[in-house]
C-alpha positions as CSV (number, residue, x, y, z in Angstrom):
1,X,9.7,-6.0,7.1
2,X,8.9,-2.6,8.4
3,X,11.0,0.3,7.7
4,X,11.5,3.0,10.2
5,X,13.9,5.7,7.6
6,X,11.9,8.4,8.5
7,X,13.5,11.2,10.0
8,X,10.2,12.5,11.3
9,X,9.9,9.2,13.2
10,X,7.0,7.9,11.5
11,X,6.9,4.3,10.5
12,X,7.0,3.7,6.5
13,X,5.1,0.6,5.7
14,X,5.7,-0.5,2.5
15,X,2.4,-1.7,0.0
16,X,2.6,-5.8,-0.5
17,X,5.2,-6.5,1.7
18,X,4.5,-9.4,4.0
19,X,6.0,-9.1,8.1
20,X,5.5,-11.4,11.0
21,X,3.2,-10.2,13.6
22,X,4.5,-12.2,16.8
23,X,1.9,-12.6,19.2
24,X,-1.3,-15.0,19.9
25,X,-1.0,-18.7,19.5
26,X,1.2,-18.6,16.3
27,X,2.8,-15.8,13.7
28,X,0.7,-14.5,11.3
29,X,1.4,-13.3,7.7
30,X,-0.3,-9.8,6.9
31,X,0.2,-7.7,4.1
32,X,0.4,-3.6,4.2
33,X,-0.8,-0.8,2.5
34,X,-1.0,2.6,3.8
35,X,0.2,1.3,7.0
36,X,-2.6,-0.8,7.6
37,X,-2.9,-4.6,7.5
38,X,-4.5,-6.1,4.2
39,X,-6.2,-9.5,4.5
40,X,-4.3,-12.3,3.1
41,X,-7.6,-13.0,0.8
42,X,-7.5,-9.3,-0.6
43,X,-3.5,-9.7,-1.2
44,X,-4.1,-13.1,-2.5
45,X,-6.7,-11.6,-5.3
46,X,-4.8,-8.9,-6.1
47,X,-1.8,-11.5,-7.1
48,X,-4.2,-13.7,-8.6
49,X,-6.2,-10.9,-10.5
50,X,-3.3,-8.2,-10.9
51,X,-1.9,-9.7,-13.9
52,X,-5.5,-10.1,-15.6
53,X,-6.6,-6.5,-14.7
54,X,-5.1,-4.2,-16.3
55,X,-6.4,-0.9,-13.9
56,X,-6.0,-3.2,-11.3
57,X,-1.8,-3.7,-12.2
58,X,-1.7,-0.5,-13.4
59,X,-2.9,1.2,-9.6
60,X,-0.9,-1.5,-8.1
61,X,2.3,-0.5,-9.6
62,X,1.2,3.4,-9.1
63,X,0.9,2.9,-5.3
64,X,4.2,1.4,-5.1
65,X,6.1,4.5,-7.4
66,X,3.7,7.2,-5.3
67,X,5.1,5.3,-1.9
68,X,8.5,5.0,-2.7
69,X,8.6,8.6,-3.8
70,X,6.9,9.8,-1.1
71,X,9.7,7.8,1.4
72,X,12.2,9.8,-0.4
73,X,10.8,13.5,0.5
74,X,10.2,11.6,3.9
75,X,13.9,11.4,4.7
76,X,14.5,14.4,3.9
77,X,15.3,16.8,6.7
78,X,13.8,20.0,5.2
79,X,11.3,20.0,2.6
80,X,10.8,23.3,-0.1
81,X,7.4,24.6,-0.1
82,X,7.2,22.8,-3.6
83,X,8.5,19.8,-2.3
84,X,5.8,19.8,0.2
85,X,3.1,20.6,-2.5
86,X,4.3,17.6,-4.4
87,X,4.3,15.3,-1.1
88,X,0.9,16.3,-0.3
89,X,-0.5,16.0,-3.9
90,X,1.1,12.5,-3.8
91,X,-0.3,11.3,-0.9
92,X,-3.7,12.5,-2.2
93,X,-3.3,10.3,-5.8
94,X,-1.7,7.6,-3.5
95,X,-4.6,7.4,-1.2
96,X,-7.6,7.9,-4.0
97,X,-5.4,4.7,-6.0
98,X,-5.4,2.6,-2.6
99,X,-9.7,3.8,-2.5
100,X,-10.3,2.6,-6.1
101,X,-7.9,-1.1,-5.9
102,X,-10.1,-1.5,-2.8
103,X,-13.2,-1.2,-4.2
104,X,-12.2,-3.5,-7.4
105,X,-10.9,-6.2,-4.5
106,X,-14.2,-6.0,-3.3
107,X,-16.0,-6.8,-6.6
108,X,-13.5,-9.8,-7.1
109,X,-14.6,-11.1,-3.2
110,X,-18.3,-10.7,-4.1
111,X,-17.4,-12.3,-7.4
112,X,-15.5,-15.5,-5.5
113,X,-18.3,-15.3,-2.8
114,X,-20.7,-16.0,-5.8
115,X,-19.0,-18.5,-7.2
């Protein structure tokens, strides 16, 4: 599922929301943050390690507020210059969450790699 509310045009991608890519010899699931596929491996630890982790569950479910308020300044047609301040501080705490739930990802791949 991708949504397109945006009246700037841009395409919202929502954080652990699986869509169909058509194309190549069959579908493929992929998962999206920030707009940008996530590996089915990554988005399988996260489920299997989200619930276990608590930093880990707790960025996760960040992400998802920080992205769905974000959407909502997103659709609207003018933003306040505070409203703008918040978007771009949002974005920023959105984006630094998505750097740290990568880098614990990682450390659970090593750790499976390891294994």
């Amino acid at each position: 599922m991708i949504k397109n509310a945006s009246p700037r045009g841009a395409n919202t991608r929502w954080f652990g929301i699986s869509i169909r890519v058509p194309g190549g010899p069959s579908n493929r699931r992929v998962f999206m943050i920030r707009g940008e596929e996530m590996e089915h491996d990554d988005r399988a630890l996260i489920e299997k390690y989200g619930s276990q982790d608590p930093e880990l569950g707790k960025l996760m479910k960040e992400h998802e507020e920080f992205e769905a308020r974000i959407e909502d300044l997103n659709k609207r047609p003018y933003l306040s210059p505070e409203e703008a301040l918040e978007r771009k501080r949002l974005q920023k705490q959105k984006l630094s969450g998505r750097d740290r739930i990568e880098q614990i990802v990682s450390e659970y791949r090593k750790r499976e790699q390891g294994e």
